[in-house]
FIRO-80297 format. One line per 4 residues: number of its first residue (from 1); their letters; for each residue z, y, x of C-alpha. Coordinates in Angstrom, 2 decimals, decimal comma. Each point is the difference from the previous one (the first is absolute). Layout:
N
NUM) A) Z Y X  ...
//
This chain:
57
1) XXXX) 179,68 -8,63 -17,03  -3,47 0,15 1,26  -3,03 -0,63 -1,40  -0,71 -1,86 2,69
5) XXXX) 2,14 -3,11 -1,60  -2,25 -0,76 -2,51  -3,11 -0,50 2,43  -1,47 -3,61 0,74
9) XXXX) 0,40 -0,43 3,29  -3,84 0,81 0,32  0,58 2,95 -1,59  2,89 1,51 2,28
13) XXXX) -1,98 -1,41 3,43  -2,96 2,89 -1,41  2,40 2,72 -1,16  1,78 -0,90 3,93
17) XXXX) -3,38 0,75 1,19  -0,69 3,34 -2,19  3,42 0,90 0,35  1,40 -0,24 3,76
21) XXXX) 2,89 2,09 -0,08  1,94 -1,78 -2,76  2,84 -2,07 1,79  1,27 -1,47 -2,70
25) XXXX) -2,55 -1,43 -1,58  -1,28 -1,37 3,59  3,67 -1,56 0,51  -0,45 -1,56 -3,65
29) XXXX) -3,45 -1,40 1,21  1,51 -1,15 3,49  2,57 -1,67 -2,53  -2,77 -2,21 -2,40
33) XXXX) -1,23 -0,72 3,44  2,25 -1,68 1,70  1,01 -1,65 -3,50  -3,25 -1,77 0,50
37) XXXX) 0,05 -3,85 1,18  -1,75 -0,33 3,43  0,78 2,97 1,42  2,66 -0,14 2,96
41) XXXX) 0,45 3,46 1,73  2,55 0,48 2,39  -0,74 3,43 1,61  -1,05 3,26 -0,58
45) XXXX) -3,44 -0,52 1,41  -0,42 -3,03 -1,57  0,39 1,50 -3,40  -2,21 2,98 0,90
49) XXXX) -2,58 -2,70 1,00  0,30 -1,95 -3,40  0,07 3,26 -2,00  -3,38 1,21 1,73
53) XXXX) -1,23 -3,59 -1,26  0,74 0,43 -3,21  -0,70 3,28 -0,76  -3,72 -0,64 1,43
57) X) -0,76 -2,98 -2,09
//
């Protein structure tokens, strides 16, 4: 298991950002994401669009 699991979910959308190359721990944020209430995504560029969102706010 990852360190990445213990993160708040602010915490694993900055280590996403310093740390690009880590699948996993994107797929686990892409996970809490779409966990979220509100958020309906239905395609791949849909939840590219969403991700760019959230990772710049």
């Amino acid at each position: 298991m990852s360190d990445y699991l213990n993160l708040s979910y602010k915490e694993l959308k900055e280590y996403i950002k310093a740390h690009p190359q880590d699948e996993e721990a994107f797929q686990h944020f892409l996970t809490l994401m779409r966990a979220k209430p509100g958020v309906v995504v239905s395609g791949g560029e849909q939840i590219e669009a969403e991700l760019r969102k959230r990772l710049a706010s």
